[in-house]
C-alpha positions in Angstrom: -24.6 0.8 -17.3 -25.5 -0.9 -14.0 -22.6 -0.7 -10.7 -23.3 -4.8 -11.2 -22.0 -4.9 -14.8 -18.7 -2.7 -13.8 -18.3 -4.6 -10.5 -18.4 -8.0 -13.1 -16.2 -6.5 -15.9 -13.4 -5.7 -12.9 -13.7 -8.5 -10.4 -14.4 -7.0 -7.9 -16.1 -8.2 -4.9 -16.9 -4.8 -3.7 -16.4 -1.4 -5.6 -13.6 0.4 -4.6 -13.4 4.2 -3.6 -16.7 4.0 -1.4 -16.9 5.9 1.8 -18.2 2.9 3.7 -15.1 1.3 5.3 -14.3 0.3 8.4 -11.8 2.6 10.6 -8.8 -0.7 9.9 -9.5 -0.5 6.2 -8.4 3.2 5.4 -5.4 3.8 3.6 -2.7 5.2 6.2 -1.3 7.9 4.5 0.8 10.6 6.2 -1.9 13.7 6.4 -4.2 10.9 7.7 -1.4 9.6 10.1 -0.5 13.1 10.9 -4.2 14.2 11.8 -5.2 10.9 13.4 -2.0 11.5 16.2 -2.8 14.7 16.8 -6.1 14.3 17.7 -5.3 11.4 20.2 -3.4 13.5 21.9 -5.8 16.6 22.1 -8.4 14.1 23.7 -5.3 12.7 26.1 -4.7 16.4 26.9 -8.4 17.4 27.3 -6.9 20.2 25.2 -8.6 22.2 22.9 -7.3 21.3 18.9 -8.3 22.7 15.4 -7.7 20.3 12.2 -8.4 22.4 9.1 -8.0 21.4 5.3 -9.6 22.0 2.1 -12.8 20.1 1.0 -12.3 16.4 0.2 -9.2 16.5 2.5 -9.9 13.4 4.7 -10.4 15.3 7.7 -13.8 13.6 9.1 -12.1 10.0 7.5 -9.1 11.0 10.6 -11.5 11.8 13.2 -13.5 9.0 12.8 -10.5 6.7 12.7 -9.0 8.8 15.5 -12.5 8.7 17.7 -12.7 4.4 16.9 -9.6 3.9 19.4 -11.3 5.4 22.2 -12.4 3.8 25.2 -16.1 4.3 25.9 -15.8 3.3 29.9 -13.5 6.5 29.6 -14.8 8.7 27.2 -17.7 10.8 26.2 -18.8 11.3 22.5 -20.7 14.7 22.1 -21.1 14.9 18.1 -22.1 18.1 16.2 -22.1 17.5 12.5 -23.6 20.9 12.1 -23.0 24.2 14.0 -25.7 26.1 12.7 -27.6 25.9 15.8 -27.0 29.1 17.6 -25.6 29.7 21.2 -28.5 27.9 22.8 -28.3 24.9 20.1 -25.1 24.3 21.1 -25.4 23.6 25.0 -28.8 22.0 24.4 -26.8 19.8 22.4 -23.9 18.7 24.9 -27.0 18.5 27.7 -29.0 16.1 26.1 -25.8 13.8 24.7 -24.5 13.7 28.3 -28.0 12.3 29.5 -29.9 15.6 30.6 -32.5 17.8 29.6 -31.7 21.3 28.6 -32.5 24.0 31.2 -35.7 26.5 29.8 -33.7 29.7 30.7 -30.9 30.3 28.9 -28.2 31.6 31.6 -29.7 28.8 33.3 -28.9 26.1 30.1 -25.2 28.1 30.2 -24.6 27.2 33.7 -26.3 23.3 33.2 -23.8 22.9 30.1 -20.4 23.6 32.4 -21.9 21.3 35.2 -22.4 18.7 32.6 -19.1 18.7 31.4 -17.4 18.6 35.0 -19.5 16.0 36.3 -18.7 13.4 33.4 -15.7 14.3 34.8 -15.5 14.1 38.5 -17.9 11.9 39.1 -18.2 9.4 36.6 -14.2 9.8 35.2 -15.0 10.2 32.0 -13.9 13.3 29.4 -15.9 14.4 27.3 -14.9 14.6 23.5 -16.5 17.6 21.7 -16.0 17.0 17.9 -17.6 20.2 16.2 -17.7 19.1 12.1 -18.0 22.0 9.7 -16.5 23.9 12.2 -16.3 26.7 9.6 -19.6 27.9 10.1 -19.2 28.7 13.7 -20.7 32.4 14.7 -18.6 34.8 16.9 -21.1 34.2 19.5 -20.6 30.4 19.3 -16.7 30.0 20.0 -16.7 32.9 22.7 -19.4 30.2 24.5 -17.1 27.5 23.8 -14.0 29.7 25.4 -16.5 30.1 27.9 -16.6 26.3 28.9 -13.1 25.9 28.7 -12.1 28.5 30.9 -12.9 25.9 33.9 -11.6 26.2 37.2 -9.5 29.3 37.1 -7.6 28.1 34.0 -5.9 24.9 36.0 -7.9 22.4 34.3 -10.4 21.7 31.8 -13.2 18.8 32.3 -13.2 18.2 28.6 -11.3 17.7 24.6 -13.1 20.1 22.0 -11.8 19.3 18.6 -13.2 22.1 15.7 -13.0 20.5 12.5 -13.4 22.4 9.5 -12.0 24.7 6.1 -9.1 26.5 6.4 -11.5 29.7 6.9 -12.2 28.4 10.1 -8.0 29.3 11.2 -8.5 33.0 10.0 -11.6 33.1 11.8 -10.0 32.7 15.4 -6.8 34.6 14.3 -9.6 37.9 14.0 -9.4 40.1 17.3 -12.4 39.5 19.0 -11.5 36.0 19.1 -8.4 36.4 20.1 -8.3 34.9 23.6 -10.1 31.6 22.0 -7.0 31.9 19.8 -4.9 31.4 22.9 -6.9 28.3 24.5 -6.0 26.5 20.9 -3.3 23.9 22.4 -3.0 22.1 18.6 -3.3 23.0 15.0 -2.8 20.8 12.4 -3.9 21.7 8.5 -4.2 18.3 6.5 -2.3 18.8 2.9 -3.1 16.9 0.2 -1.7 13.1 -0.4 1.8 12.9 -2.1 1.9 11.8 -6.3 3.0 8.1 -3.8 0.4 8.2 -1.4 -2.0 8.8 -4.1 -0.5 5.6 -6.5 -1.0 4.0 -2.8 -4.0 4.9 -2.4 -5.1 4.0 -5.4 -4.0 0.4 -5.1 -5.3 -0.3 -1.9 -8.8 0.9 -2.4 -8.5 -1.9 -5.6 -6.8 -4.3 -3.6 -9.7 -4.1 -0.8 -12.1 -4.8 -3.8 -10.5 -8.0 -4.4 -7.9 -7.2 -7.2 -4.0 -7.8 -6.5 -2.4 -6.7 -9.7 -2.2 -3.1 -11.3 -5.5 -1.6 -12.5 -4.4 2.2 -12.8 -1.1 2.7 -15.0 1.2 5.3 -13.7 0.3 7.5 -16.6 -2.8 7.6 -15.2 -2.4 7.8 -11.5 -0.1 10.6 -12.3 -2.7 12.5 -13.7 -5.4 11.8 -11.2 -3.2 13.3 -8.8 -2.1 16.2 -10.7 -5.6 17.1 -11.5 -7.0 16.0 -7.6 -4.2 18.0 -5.6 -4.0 14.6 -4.0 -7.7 15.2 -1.9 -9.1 11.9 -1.4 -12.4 12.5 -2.9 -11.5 13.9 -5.5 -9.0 11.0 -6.2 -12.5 8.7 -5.5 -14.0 10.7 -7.9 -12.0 10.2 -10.5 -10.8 7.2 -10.0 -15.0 5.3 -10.6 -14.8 7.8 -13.2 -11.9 6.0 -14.9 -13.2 2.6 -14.3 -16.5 3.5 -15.6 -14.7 5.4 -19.0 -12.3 2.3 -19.2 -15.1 -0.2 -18.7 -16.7 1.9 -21.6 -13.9 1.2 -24.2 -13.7 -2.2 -23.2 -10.4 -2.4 -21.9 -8.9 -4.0 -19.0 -6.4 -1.0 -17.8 -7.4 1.9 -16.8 -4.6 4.1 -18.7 -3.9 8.1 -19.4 -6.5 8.3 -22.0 -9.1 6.5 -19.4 -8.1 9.2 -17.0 -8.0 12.3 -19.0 -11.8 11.5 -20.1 -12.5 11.5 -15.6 -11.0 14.8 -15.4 -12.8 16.4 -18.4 -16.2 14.5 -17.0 -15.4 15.6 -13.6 -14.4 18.9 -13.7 -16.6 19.6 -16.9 -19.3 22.4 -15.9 
């Protein structure tokens, strides 16, 4: 069975539940709302924020809906999709994305990286946005550098926003001892739970009206379940959901109902 042949059987002008859309076209759900605000303000604050939540949350839909509003004659992007890049990886990194080239020496790179970050601040009036993704997978080493940066002019100000971004591990990582004055610097955090059985009937409905269908394509029976059995996670809701079209558009039947949905939730969570 071809994506064409579904899209045709449904309608649809697009298929729903993809992960391409457009910061205006995601569903505004209260976690999302919730994580969106709270970023905006860490980046206002040039504060230093965690947003935790378990896999398939939304947290990296938030940030980039979050990160879309900003001004880019006032802000800095520094992007790390993944941490595993040691001590060293990680001021090489904030060098090069603010326009320099990492010093040889590492004390030297260590003192480059905290000049960097003032000086996209004092002399071009820009902060700097450090979004860390998988923020999880951090080492010790790696957050006592980044305590490092922020403790910038004797604690009065810092030059920059660092957002960590990551599993709920990452929250009983800091909490440990050693990290404990990093633990302090934290001025936000916010752990995304799960959509509402509401938001997720919502949610559903939107991603099928952005697909080009205005009446009801899941029943309730089976939005019910795909919440019950997703927690309410948006991918896992996604998941389901084209697995439900797919078993519906199987059967030849113009509803997706329970049965539809119990045969995603067997396929899906099947081992």
């Amino acid at each position: 069975m071809s994506i064409e042949r579904l899209q045709a059987h449904y309608g649809f002008t697009r298929m729903p539940f993809g992960r391409d859309l457009a910061p205006g076209m995601l569903h505004r759900h209260h976690s999302h709302g919730e994580a969106a605000a709270r970023i905006t303000w860490v980046i206002q604050q040039r504060a230093l924020g965690i947003i935790t939540g378990e896999v398939g949350a939304g947290k990296t839909v938030a940030v980039r809906a979050a990160l879309a509003g900003l001004d880019p004659a006032r802000h800095t992007l520094i992007y790390l999709p993944n941490p595993a890049v040691g001590v060293r990886g990680l001021h090489a990194h904030i060098v090069t994305a603010l326009g320099g080239h990492p010093a040889y020496q590492t004390a030297a790179l260590l003192a480059q990286t905290a000049d960097a970050l003032a000086a996209e601040a004092d002399e071009r009036g820009r902060t700097a946005v450090l979004v860390i993704d998988e923020a999880h997978l951090l080492e010790p080493a790696q957050l006592e550098a980044l305590r490092m940066l922020t403790n910038h002019d004797m604690d009065s100000t810092s030059p920059f926003a660092a957002l960590l971004v990551g599993q709920p591990t990452l929250r009983r990582m800091i909490k440990h001892g050693v990290l404990a004055a990093l633990d302090q610097r934290v001025a936000l955090k916010y752990a995304m739970p799960g959509m509402t059985a509401a938001e997720t009937a919502s949610y559903l409905k939107h991603h099928v009206t952005l697909a080009g269908r205005s009446d009801t394509l899941f029943s309730d029976d089976a939005a019910a379940l795909i919440h019950t059995s997703s927690r309410g996670y948006p991918r896992a809701v996604n998941n389901l959901a084209v697995t439900a079209l797919t078993a519906t558009f199987g059967a030849g039947k113009a509803i997706v109902d329970e049965s539809a949905a119990r045969a995603a939730v067997a396929e899906v969570t099947a081992d």
